[in-house]
C-alpha positions as CSV (number, residue, x, y, z in Angstrom):
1,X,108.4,136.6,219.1
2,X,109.6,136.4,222.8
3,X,106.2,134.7,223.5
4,X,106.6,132.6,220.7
5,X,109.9,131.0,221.8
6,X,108.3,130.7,225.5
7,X,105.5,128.5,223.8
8,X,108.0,126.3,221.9
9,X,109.4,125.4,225.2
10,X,106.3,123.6,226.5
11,X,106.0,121.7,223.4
12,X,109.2,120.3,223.3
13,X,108.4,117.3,225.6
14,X,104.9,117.0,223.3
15,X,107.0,117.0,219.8
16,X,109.3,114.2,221.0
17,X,108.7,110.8,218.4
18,X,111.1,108.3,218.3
19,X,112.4,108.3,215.0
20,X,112.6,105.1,213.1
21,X,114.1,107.0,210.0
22,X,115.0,110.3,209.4
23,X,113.5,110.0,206.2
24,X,109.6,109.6,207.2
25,X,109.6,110.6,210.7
26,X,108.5,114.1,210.8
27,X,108.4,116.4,214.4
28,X,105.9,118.3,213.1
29,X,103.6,119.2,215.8
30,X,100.9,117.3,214.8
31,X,100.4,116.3,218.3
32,X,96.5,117.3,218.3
33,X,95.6,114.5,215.8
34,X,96.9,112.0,218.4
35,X,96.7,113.6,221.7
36,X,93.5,115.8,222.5
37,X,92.0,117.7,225.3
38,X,90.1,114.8,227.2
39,X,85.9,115.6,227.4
40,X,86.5,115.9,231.2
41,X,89.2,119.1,230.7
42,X,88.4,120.7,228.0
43,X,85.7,123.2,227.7
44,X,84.3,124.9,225.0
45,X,85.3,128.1,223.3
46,X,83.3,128.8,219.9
47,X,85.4,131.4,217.6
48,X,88.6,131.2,219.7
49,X,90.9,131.0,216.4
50,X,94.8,130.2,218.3
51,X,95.2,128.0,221.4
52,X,95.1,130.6,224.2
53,X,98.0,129.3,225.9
54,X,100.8,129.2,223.0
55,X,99.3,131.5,221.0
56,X,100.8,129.6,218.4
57,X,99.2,126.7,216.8
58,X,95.0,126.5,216.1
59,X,93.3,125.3,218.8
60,X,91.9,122.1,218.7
61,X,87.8,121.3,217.4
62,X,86.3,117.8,216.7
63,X,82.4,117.1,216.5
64,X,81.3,120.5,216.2
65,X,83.0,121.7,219.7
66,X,86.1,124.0,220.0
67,X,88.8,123.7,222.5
68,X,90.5,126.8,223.8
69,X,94.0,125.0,223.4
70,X,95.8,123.0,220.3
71,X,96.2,120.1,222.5
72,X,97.4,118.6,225.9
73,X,100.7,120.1,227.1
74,X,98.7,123.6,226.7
75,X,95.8,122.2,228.3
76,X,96.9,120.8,231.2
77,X,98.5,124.3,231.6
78,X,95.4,125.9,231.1
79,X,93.5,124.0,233.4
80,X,96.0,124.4,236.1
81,X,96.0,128.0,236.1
82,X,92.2,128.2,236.6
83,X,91.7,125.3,239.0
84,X,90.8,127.1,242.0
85,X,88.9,129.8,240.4
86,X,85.2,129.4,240.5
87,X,83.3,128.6,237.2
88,X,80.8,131.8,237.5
89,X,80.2,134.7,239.2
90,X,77.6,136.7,240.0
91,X,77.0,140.2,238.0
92,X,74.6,142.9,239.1
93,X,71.3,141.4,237.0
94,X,71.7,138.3,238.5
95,X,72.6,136.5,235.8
96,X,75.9,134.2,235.6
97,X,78.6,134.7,233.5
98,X,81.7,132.2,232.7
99,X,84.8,133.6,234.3
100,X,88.1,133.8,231.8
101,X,91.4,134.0,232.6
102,X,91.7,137.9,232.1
103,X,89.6,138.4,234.7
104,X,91.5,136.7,237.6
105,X,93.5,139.0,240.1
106,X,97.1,139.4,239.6
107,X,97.7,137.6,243.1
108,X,95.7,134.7,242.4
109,X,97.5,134.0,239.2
110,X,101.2,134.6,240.6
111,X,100.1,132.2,243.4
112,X,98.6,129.1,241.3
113,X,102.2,129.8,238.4
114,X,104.3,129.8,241.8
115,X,102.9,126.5,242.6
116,X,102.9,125.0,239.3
117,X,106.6,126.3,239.0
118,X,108.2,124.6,241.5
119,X,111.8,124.7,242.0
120,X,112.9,125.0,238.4
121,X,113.7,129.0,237.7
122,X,113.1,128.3,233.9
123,X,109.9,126.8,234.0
124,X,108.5,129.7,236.8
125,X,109.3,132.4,234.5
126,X,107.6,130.8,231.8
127,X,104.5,130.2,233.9
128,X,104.5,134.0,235.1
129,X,104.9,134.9,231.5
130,X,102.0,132.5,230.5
131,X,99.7,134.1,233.5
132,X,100.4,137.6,232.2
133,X,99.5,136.7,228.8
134,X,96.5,134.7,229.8
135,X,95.2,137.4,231.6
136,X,95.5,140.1,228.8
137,X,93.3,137.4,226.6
138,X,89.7,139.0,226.0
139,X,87.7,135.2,226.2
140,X,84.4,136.5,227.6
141,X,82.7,137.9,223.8
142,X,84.5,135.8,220.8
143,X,84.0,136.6,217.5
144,X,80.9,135.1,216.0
145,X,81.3,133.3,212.9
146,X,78.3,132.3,210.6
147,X,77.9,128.8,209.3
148,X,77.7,130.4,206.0
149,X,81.3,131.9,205.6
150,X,82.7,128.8,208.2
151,X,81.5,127.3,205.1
152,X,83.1,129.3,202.2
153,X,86.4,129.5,204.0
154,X,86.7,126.0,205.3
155,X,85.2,123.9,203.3
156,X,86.8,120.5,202.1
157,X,88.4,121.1,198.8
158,X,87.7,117.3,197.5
159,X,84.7,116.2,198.9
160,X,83.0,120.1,199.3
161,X,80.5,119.1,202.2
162,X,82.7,118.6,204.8
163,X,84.6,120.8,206.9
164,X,88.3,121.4,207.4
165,X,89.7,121.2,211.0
166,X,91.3,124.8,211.1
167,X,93.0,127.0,208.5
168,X,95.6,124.5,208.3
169,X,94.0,122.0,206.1
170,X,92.2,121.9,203.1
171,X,90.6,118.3,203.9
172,X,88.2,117.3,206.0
173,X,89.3,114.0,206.9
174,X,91.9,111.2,206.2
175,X,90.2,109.8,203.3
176,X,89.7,113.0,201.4
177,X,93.3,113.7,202.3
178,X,93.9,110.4,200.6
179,X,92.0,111.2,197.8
180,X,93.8,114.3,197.2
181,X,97.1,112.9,197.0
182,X,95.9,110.6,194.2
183,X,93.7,113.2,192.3
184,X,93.8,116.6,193.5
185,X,90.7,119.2,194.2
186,X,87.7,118.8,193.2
187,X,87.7,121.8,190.7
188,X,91.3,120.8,188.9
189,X,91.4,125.0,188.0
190,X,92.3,126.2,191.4
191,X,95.8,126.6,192.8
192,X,97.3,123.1,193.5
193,X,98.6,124.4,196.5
194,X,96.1,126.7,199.0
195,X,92.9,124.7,196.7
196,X,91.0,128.4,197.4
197,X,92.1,130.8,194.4
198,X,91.9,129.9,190.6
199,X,95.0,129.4,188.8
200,X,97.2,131.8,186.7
201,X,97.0,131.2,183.1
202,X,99.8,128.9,182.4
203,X,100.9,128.2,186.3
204,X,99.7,125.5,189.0
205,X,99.3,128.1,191.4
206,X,97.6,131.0,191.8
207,X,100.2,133.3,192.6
208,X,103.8,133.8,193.3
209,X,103.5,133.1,197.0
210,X,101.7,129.5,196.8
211,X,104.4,129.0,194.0
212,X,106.9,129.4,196.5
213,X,105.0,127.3,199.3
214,X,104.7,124.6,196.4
215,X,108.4,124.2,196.2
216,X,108.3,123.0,199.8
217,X,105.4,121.2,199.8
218,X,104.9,117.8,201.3
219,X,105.1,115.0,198.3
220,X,102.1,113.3,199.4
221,X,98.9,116.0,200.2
222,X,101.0,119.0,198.6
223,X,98.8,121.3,200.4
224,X,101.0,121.7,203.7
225,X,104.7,122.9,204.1
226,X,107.4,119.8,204.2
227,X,108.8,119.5,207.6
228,X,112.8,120.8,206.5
229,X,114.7,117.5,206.8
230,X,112.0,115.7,205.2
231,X,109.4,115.0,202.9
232,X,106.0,114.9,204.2
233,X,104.3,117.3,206.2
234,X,103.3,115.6,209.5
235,X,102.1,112.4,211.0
236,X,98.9,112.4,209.3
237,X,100.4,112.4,206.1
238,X,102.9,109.8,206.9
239,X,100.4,107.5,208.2
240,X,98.5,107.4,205.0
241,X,101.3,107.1,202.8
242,X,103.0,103.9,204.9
243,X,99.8,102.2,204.5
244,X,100.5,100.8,201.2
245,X,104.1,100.9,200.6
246,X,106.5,100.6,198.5
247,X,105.1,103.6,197.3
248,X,106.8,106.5,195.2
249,X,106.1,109.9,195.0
250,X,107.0,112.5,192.8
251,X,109.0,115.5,193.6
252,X,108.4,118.4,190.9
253,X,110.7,120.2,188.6
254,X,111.6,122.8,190.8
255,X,111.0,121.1,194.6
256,X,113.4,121.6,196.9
257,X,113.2,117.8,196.8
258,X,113.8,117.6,193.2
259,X,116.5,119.9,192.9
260,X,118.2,118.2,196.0
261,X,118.4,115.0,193.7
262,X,119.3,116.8,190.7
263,X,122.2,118.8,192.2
264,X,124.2,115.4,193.7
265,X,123.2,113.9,190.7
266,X,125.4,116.6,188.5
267,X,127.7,116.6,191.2
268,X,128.5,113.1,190.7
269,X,129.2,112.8,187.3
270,X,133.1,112.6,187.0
271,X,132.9,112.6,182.9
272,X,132.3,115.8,181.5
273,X,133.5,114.3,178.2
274,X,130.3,112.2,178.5
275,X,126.8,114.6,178.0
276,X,125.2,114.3,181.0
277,X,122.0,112.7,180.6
278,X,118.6,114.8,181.2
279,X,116.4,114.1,184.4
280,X,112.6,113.9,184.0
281,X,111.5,112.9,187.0
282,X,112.5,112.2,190.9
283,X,110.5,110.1,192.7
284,X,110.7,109.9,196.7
285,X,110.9,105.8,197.5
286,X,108.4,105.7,200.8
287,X,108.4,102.2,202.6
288,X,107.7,100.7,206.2
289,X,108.5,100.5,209.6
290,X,109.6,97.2,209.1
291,X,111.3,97.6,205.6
292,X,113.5,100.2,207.3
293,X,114.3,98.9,210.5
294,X,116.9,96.1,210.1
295,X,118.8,98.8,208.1
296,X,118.6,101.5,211.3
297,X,119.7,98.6,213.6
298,X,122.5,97.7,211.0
299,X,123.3,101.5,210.8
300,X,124.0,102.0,214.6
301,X,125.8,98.8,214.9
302,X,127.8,99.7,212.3
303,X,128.6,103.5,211.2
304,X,129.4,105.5,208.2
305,X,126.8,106.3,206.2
306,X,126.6,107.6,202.6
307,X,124.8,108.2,199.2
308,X,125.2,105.7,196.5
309,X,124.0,105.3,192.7
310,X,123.2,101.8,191.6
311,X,122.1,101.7,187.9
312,X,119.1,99.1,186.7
313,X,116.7,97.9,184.0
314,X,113.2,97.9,184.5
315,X,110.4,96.1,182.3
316,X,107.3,98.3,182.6
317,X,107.0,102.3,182.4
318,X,107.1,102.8,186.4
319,X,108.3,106.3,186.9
320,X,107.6,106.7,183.3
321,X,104.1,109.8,182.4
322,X,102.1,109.7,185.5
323,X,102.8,105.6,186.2
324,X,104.0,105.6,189.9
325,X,102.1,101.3,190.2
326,X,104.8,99.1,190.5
327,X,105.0,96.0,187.9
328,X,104.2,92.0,189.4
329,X,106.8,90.9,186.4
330,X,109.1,89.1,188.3
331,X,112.2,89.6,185.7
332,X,111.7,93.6,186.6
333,X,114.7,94.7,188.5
334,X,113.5,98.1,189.3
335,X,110.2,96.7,190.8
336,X,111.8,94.1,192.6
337,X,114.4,96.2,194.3
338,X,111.9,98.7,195.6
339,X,109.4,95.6,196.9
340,X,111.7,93.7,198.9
341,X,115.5,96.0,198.6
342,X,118.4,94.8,197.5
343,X,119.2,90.6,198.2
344,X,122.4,89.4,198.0
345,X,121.1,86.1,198.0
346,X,120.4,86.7,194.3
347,X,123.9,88.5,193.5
348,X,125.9,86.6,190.5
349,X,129.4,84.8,192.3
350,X,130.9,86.0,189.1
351,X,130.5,89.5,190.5
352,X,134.5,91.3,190.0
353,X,134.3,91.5,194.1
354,X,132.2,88.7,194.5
355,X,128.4,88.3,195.6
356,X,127.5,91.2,197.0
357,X,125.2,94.4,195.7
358,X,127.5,97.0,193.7
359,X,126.7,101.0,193.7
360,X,128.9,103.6,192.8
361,X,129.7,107.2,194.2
362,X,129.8,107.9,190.2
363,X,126.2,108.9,188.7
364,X,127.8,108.0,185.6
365,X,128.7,104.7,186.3
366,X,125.4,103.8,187.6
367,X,123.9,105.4,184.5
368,X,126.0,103.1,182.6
369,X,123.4,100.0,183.5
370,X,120.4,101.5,182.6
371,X,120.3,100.8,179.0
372,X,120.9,104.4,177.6
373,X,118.9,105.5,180.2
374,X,116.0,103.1,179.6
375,X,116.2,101.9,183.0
376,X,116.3,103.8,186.0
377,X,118.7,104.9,188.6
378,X,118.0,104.7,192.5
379,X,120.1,106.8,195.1
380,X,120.3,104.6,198.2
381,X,121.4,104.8,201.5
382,X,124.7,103.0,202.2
383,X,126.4,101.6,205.4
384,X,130.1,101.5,205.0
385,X,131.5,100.3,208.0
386,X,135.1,99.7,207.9
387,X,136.0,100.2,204.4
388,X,138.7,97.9,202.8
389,X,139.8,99.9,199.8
390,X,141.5,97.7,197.0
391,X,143.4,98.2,193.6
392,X,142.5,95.8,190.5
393,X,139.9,93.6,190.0
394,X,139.2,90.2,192.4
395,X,141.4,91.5,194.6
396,X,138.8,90.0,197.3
397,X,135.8,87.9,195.9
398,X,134.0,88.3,199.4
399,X,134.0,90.4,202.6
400,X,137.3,91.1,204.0
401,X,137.4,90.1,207.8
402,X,137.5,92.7,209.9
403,X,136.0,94.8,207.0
404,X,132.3,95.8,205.9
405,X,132.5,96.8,202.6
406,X,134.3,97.3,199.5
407,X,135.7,100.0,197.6
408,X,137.9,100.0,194.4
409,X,138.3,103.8,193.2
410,X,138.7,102.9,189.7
411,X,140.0,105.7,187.6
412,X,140.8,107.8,190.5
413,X,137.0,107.6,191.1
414,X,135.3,108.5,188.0
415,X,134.5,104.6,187.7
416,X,134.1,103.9,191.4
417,X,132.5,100.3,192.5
418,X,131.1,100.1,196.3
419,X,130.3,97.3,197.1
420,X,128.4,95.9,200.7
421,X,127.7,91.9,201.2
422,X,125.1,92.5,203.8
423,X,121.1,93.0,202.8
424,X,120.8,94.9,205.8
425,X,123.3,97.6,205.0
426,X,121.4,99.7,201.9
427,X,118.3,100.8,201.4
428,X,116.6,102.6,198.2
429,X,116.1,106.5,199.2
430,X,115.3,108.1,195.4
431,X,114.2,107.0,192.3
432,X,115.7,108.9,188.7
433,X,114.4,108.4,185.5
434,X,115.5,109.8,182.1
C-alpha cells in the first residue's frame, strides 16, 4: 500500500482536467487513451501485465506492441532512470542480452534518482523508493502468453474478433464500446457486467460480486466502475456519450445513481397525507460542453447552488419501456426542455411571480404538473443568488433588484415555488418517470 500511495503522487499532475461540470468530467486516470509513450521512448515489453513504475495501473499496448508503463508521467520516469545505462551487455557466450532495471548497481541508481530529485525532499524520496522497487522488478524472462488464451481472456465481448486493451475493458475499440452501450454483448446470457461468465438464473450478473460492481457501474458502457462523484467511468466513455446529446441514460433499480434520486425524491415530499407516487425509472440527462457552460459561468458569477423539482407533460413515451429517443413534436415540453433547457423567453407573463421558470424544493409540488404522473419530473440544477423570499402571491411580478431569484415558502414549504428569471441559471440534471 505504501508503494501504492507513492505512485498516486506522480499521477497527480497527469489526472489534472479542467472540469467543465462536475457532472461529466470524470479524473479517472484515463490518461493512456490520450497521452502515450512516444515511439522514440518507449520500448517493448511482451507479457509485462502492470506499468513497472506505479505498479498500479496496466501498462500501456497499441498495434500489437506493449509498453512497460501505463503512460507518460511513468515513462518519462522510467526512461530517466535508465538513461545512462547501456542498452546490452555482454554475457559469457557472447551473445547480447537487454539490460533491466534490476540489474543496475545500487550506486548507479541512487546517483541518476539524486539527480532527477533535485532539491525537493518529497520528490527524492519518492525517486529512491521508485529505484528500489525498479530494481527488485524481474524484466529480463516475462511470462509468455499464447495467442490462444490472449484470445479467450481478452477478446471483445461485441464484436468477438478483436482484442481488448488490458483487463480493464471488455471492448476493443470506441465503436464496439458504442455498440455496447446501445445493445449489450454479443451473447445477451452472460453477466451484464464482467461480459465473461454466464448469468445466474433469474439475475443480470453472474454472481454476487459483479452484482455489486453493477450497482456502481458507469450508465453508459456498464462494464467499468463509475468514477464516485459521477456517472461515467472515464474519458472514453464521456467522449462517446457527448457526441450526440441531449442524451439520457438509465440508472437501474438499485444503482447508487438510482437510489441517489429516489432517496431526495422521498425526502422531498412534505405530504405524507398524499401516497407518494412510485418511481420506475431515473434517467441521467447527459448534454455538452456548450449546453453546460453559460450555466458554470452563471454559477461562479453568481453562487448558491441547489436541487430543484420542476413538474411537466410530455407527448410521446420518452423515458417510458426502453424509449430513451427524444420526440421532434414541438408542443412536447419534456423534449423541449431537455433540447435546448429551460427559456424564459417562452414563460407565460401571467406567471404568480411573473415570467420566469418555476421549480420547487417540494417533489410533490412538482408532481402536481405532470398529469397524475403522466408526465415526467426533472431534478435540475439551480442557481440562487441572492434570494428575495416573499409572502403572498404577486408580491413581485419580476426580479427584485439587487436579487436573483425568488422564493415563496408556501405552506411553510410543503408547496414551495422557486422561481429564477435568468436561462442561464438552471440546468436539467435527472429525469423521473412514474
Amino acid at each position: 500500500m505504501a508503494f501504492l500511495q507513492r505512485a498516486n503522487t506522480i499521477h497527480e499532475q497527469e489526472d489534472e482536467d479542467p472540469l467543465y461540470d462536475r457532472t461529466f468530467a470524470d479524473e479517472d486516470g484515463d490518461e493512456d487513451i490520450i497521452e502515450q509513450p512516444s515511439e522514440e521512448t518507449g520500448t517493448y515489453y511482451p507479457g509485462i501485465n502492470v506499468c513497472i513504475v506505479c505498479q498500479q495501473r496496466p501498462p500501456h499496448s497499441a498495434n500489437g506492441k506493449s509498453y512497460p508503463t501505463c503512460g507518460r508521467t511513468c515513462a518519462k520516469v522510467y526512461d530517466r532512470l535508465k538513461k545512462s545505462i547501456p542498452s546490452s551487455t555482454s554475457v559469457s557466450d557472447g551473445t547480447s542480452v537487454r539490460r533491466f532495471a534490476n540489474q543496475r548497481s545500487p550506486a548507479t541508481i541512487r546517483r541518476m534518482a539524486s539527480s532527477i530529485a533535485g532539491p525537493s525532499r518529497r520528490r527524492q524520496s519518492t525517486i529512491d523508493e521508485l529505484s528500489h522497487d525498479l530494481r527488485s522488478l524481474n524484466l529480463q524472462n516475462p511470462p509468455i502468453r499464447t495467442e490462444a488464451a490472449s484470445r479467450q481472456r481478452n477478446s471483445c465481448v461485441v464484436c468477438l474478433v478483436g482484442f481488448c486493451e488490458d483487463g480493464r475493458f471488455v471492448t476493443c475499440g470506441i465503436a464496439c464500446t458504442e455498440k455496447l452501450s446501445k445493445t449489450g454483448s454479443a451473447n445477451p446470457n452472460m453477466c451484464n457486467y464482467c461480459h465473461r461468465r454466464p448469468k445466474v438464473a433469474g439475475k443480470n450478473q453472474c454472481d454476487a460480486g459483479c452484482e455489486d460492481l453493477a450497482k456502481m457501474a458507469c450508465l453508459f458502457c456498464k462494464s467499468r466502475p463509475k468514477i464516485k462523484p459521477y456517472h461515467l467511468c472515464g474519458r472514453t466513455c464521456k467522449i462517446i456519450a457527448t457526441k450526440s446529446t441531449p442524451l439520457i441514460l438509465e440508472a437501474p433499480t438499485g444503482h447508487t445513481t438510482y437510489e441517489f434520486v429516489k432517496k431526495k425524491f422521498k425526502d422531498s415530499w412534505m405530504i405524507p397525507t398524499n401516497p407518494m407516487p412510485i418511481i420506475k425509472h431515473v434517467f441521467k440527462i447527459i448534454e455538452g460542453k456548450e449546453f453546460l457552460q453559460p450555466y458554470d459561468q452563471y454559477k461562479k458569477r453568481i453562487g448558491n447552488e441547489v436541487f430543484r423539482y420542476h413538474g411537466t407533460t410530455r407527448r410521446c413515451s420518452l423515458g417510458s419501456g426502453n424509449n430513451t429517443q427524444l420526440c421532434s413534436n414541438t408542443s412536447c415540453s419534456l423534449c423541449s426542455i431537455l433540447r435546448t433547457s429551460f427559456k424564459t423567453s417562452l414563460a407565460s407573463p401571467q406567471g404568480a411571480f411573473g415570467p420566469g421558470v418555476y421549480t420547487s424544493s417540494a417533489s410533490n409540488k412538482a408532481y402536481s404538473y405532470t398529469s397524475s404522473g403522466s408526465g415526467a419530473i426533472i431534478l435540475t440544477k439551480v442557481i440562487l443568488g441572492t434570494v428575495r423570499k416573499v409572502s403572498r402571491w404577486n408580491e413581485v411580478m419580476a426580479c427584485p433588484p439587487g436579487s436573483h431569484s425568488v422564493v415563496f415558502e408556501r405552506e411553510n414549504n410543503c408547496l414551495n415555488e422557486t422561481i429564477v428569471y435568468s436561462d442561464d441559471a438552471i440546468r436539467p440534471v435527472f429525469l423521473i418517470t412514474f
